[in-house]
N, C-alpha and C positions, 0 to 999 in steps of 0.2 A: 702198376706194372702190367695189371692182364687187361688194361685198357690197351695199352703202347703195343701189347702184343699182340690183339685181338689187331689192332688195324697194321703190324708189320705183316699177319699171317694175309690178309686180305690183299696184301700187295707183290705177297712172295708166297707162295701156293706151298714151296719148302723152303727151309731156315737157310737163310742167306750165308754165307760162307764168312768168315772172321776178316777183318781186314786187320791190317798191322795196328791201325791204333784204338779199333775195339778188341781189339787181342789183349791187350793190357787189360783189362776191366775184367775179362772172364776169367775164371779158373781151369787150370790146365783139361781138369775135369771134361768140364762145358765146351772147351775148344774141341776135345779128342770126339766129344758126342755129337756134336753139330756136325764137323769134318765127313766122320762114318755115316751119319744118318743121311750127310747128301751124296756120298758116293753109292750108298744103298739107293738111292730113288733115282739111280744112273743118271743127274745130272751133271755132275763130277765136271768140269770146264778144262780147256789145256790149262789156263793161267788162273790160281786162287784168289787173284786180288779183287778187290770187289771197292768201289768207290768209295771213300771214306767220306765221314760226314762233311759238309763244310761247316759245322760250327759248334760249339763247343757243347750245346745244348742237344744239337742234334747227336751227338757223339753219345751223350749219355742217354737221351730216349732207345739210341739202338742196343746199346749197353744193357739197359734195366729189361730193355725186351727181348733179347737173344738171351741173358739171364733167365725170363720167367719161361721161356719155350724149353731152356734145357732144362728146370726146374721140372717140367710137367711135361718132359718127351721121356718116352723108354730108353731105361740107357743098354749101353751095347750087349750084344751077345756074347753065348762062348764063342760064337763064328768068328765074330769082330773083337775078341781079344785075342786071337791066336794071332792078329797079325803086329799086334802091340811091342813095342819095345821102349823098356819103362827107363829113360835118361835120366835120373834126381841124382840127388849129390849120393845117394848109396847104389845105383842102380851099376854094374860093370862095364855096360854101354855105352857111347858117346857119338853121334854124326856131328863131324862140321864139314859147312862147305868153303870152297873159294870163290874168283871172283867171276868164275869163268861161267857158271850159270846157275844165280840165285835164286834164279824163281824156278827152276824146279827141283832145284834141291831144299826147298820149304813147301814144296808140292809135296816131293817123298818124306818127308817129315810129319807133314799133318796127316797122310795115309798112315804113319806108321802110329799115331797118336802120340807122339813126340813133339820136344823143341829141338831145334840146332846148338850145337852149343857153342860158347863163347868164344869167340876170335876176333881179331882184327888184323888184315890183311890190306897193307899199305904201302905205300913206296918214300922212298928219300927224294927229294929234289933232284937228285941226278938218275934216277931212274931204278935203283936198288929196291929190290922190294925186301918189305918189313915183315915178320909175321911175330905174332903174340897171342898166344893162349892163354883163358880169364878161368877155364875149367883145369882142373886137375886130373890128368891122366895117367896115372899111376896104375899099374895092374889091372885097367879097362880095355875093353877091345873097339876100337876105331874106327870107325867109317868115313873117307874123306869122299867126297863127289866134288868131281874138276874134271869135267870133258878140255882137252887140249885141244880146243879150236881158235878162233882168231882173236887177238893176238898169239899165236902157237907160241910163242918163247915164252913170253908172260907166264902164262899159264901152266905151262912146264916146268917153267922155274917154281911157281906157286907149290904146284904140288910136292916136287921134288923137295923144297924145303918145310912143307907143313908136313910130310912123314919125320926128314929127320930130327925136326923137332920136336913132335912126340916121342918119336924113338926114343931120343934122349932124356925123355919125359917119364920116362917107364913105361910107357904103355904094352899091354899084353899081348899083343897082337895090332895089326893095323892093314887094314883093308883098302885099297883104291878102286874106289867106285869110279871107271873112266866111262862117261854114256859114249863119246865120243873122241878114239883111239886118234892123236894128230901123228903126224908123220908115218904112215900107215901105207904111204905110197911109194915111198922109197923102198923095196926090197929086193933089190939083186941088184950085186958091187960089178957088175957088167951089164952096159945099156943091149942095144940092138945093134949098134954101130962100132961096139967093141970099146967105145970108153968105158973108162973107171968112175966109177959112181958111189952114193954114201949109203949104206944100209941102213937108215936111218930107224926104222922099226926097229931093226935088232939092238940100235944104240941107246935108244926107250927105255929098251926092255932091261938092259943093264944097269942104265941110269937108275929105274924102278927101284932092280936088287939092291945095288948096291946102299941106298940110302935105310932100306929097311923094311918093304913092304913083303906083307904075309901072302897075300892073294890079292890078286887083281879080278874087277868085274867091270866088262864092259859089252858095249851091243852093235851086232853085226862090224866082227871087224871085215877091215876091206880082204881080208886073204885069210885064210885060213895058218899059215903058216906060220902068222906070229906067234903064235899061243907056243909053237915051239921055238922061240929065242928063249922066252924064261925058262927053259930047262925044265929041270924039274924041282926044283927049288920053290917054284910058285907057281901056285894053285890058279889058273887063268878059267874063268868062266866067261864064253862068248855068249851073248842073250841072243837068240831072235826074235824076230819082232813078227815073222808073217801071222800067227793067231791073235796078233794086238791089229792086224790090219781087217781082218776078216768082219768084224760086230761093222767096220765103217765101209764094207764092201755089198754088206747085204743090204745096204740103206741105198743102193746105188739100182737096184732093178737093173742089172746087169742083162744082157743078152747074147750069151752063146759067144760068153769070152775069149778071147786068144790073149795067153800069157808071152811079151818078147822079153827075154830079158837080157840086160846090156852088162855083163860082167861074167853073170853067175851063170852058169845054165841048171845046175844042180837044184839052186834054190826057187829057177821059174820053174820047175819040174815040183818041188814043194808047195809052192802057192797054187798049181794047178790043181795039184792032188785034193788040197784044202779047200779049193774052191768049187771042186768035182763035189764033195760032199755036200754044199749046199745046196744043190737042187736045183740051178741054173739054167739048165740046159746041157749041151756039150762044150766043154772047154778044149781047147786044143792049147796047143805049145807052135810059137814061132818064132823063127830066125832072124835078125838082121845083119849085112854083114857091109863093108865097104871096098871099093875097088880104088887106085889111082892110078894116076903116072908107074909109079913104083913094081904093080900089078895087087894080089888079090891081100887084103888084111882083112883080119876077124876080128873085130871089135871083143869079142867074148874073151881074147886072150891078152888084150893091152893092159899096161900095169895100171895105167887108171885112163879110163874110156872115157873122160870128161875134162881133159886137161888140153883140149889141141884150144885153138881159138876158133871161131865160129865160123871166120870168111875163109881157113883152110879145107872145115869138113864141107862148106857150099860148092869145093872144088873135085870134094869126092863122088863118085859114084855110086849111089845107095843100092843095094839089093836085097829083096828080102825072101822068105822060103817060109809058105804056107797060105792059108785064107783068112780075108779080114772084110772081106766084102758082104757090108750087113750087118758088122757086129762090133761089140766091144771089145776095146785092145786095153790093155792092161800092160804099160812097160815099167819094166820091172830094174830098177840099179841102189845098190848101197847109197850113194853119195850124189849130189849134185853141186858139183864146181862152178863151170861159167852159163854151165845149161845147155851148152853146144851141139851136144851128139842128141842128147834126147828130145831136145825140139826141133834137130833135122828127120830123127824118126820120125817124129809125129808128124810130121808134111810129106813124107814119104808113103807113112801110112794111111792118112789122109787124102793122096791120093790114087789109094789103091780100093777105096770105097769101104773104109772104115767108118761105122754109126758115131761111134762115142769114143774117144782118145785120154786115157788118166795114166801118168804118172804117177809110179808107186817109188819111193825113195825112205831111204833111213834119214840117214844127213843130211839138211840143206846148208852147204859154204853160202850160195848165191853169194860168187864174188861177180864184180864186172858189171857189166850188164846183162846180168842173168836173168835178173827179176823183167827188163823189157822183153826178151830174148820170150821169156814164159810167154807172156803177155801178148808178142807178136805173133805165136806157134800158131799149131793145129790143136795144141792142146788143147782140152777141157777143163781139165787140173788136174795140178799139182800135188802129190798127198806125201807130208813127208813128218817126220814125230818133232819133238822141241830138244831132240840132243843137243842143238846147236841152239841157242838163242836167238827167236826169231822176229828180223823186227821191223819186216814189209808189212804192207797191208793191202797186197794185189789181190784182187778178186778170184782171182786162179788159184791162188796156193792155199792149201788147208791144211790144218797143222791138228797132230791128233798127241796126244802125251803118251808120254812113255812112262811116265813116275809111276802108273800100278804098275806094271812089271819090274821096274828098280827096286819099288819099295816092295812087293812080294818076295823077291830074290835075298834082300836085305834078309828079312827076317829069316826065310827058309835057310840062308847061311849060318846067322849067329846061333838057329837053334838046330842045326846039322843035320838039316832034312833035305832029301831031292831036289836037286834045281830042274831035271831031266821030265819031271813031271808038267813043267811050264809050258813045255814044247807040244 
C-alpha cells in the first residue's frame, strides 16, 4: 500500500478527492480527512467528482492508496471540527437532498464531513412523484437542499412533499436549504399596464408554511421583500454571495474598476465598497439605463431586467452614466435568464472604451439562447456560482461554488451562532 501511495502522491501533489465508488471502500473517517485536507490546500473544485477508475483493479489500487495517505496524514483540527456535523444513526442531524441539484448538495455534505442521507426520490409513469425515506427521522432536525429551478414545478413539488413527509415523520425541526428561490419574479398582483398578475413568491412562501418548514435558507433572493411573505412564523436567512466573489476577483488584476449593476443598486454599492478595499486602484459605481418608443425606463427598477427577448432590447436605446474608458467593468445582476440585457450592456460598454468586461451573476437560468447570446457579446466572462446546475461548457462562463458558504451556514444554524458574521 505505501508503494500504490508513494506513486498516486507523484501524480496528485494533494490527495485526490473520493469519487462515488472509492467512497465505498473508505471509512467515513478517511472521507471527512481527505475532503478537509483538500479544501485546506485551497484546491477545493466547483464539482467533487473526480473520475472513477475504469476497472476493477484500478478501483482497488486507489482504494488501498487513499487508505494508506489517510492512514499517515494529520487528521483534522479543532478548526476543521467546528464545522462537522456528525449524521450516524444517533447523531440528531440529518441532510438530504432532491433532485434539483445533487452535486452540490454532496459538495455541502463532504464540507460538512458528513453523508446525505437516505432517500429516493421518483416518479410514477404518469408523472406523480414518489418520495421515500430509508433514515428515521424521528426527533432530528433536517436539512433538505432543493434550489426550485428548472424544471420549477418538479422541484417544487419535491420539496414541498419531502418536508411533509418528515413532518409527518416526527422530525424536530426542518430546515429548507433553497440555494435558488424559483418563482421569485412574480411579485406584485398589479403589472405596469394595470393587469392582475400572480404573486407567485408570496404563494412559495405559503406553500413553504403551510406544509411545515421551521426556517428557510436561501441566496441572494431576487427582492428583498420575500423574506417578508413568511411573516414571522419562519425564520428566512438571505446569503450573499459578494465576499464568495471577491478571493476570484483578485485573481483577475483588475484595473480601476467601474461596478454597473443591473437590478440592485444598493448591492453594486457593496461590491464596490469590498472591492475598494483590495487595493485596486479607484473603483467607481456606474449606471445603465434604457430609452424607447415608450420614453425613458430604468432597468434598475424592472421586476426582472432579464426577461425581455434579446431582438426587443436591440431596439432600445442604451444609455449609460459615468467612465469606463480604460478600465474594467464589472456588471453586476442576481440572475441571468436569456442573457439579453447584460450582453447588450457589454456592447454598449464596449463601445464606450471599456478594457476588460465580466459578468458577475448569482443564478445562471441560461434558457434560450443564452449561452450563444454570451459567447457572441463583448463579454469576457461570465462569473456566476452552481445554484443552478450547470451544464454548458462555453469558454466564457466560469462557475465558482457556493457549497462553502451553504455548508458554513448549515453548521452556524444548527449550532446557533451568527449567520451575520459571513457577510
Amino acid at each position: 500500500s505505501s508503494t500504490v501511495a508513494s506513486l498516486l502522491a507523484s501524480v496528485h501533489p494533494h490527495p485526490p478527492l473520493p469519487s462515488p465508488r472509492t467512497n465505498r471502500m473508505l471509512p467515513r473517517a478517511a472521507v471527512r480527512w481527505l475532503t478537509r485536507q483538500r479544501a485546506r490546500s485551497g484546491l477545493l473544485r466547483t464539482s467533487l467528482r473526480w473520475a472513477a477508475p475504469r476497472s476493477f483493479a484500478g478501483g482497488v489500487a486507489a482504494g488501498l492508496g487513499l487508505w494508506a495517505w489517510a492512514a499517515n496524514a494529520e487528521g483534522p483540527g479543532e478548526e476543521d471540527k467546528a464545522h462537522y456535523i456528525s449524521t450516524g444513526d444517533d447523531s440528531p442531524y440529518l441532510i438530504f437532498s432532491g433532485n434539483g441539484n445533487k452535486s452540490l448538495s454532496s459538495e455541502v455534505a463532504m464540507l460538512l464531513g458528513c453523508q446525505l442521507g437516505r432517500a429516493k426520490i421518483g416518479q410514477f409513469q404518469d408523472g406523480e412523484i414518489n418520495i421515500r425515506f430509508h433514515d428515521s427521522a424521528r426527533g432530528k432536525h433536517i436539512y433538505i437542499i432543493q434550489p426550485t429551478c428548472y424544471p420549477p414545478n418538479d422541484n417544487l413539488m419535491e420539496l414541498l412533499l419531502m418536508v411533509s413527509t418528515l413532518r409527518r415523520a416526527s422530525a424536530e425541526t426542518i430546515t429548507a436549504v433553497i440555494p435558488y428561490y424559483g418563482y421569485s419574479r412574480q411579485l406584485s398582483p398589479i403589472s405596469k399596464e394595470g393587469d392582475r398578475c400572480s404573486l407567485a413568491a408570496a404563494d412559495v412562501a405559503v406553500m413553504l408554511k403551510t406544509v411545515g418548514v421551521d426556517q428557510v435558507v436561501s441566496v441572494d433572493l431576487h427582492r428583498g421583500q420575500i423574506e417578508g411573505f413568511f411573516e414571522n412564523e419562519i425564520q428566512v436567512e438571505n446569503l450573499d454571495v459578494t465576499r464568495c466573489q471577491l478571493p476570484y476577483l483578485k485573481r483577475l488584476g483588475l484595473k480601476e474598476p467601474v461596478v454597473v449593476p443591473i437590478g440592485s443598486v444598493k448591492k453594486g454599492k457593496y461590491l464596490r465598497d469590498h472591492i475598494s478595499k483590495m487595493g485596486v486602484g479607484d473603483t467607481d459605481l456606474g449606471f445603465i439605463f434604457y430609452t424607447s418608443i415608450g420614453g425613458f425606463e430604468n432597468i434598475n427598477d424592472d421586476t426582472h431586467p432579464d426577461e425581455e427577448d434579446i431582438t426587443k432590447i436591440k431596439g432600445h436605446k442604451i444609455e449609460f452614466v459615468g467612465d469606463v474608458s480604460d478600465r474594467d467593468v464589472l456588471v453586476l445582476t442576481d440572475l441571468v435568464d436569456t442573457g439579453s440585457r447584460v450582453c447588450s450592456a457589454a456592447n454598449h460598454l464596449q463601445s464606450l472604451g471599456a478594457r476588460r468586461i465580466f459578468a458577475l451573476s448569482t443564478h445562471g437560468l441560461l434558457t434560450g439562447n443564452a449561452v450563444q447570446s454570451i459567447n457572441d457579446s463583448a463579454l469576457d466572462e461570465m462569473v456566476m456560482f452552481n445554484t443552478i446546475p450547470v451544464t454548458t461548457d462555453s469558454p466564457k462562463i466560469r462557475t465558482l461554488s457556493i457549497a462553502p458558504l451553504v455548508a458554513e451556514t448549515i453548521s452556524r444554524v444548527h449550532k446557533n451562532k451568527s449567520i451575520k458574521e459571513l457577510y
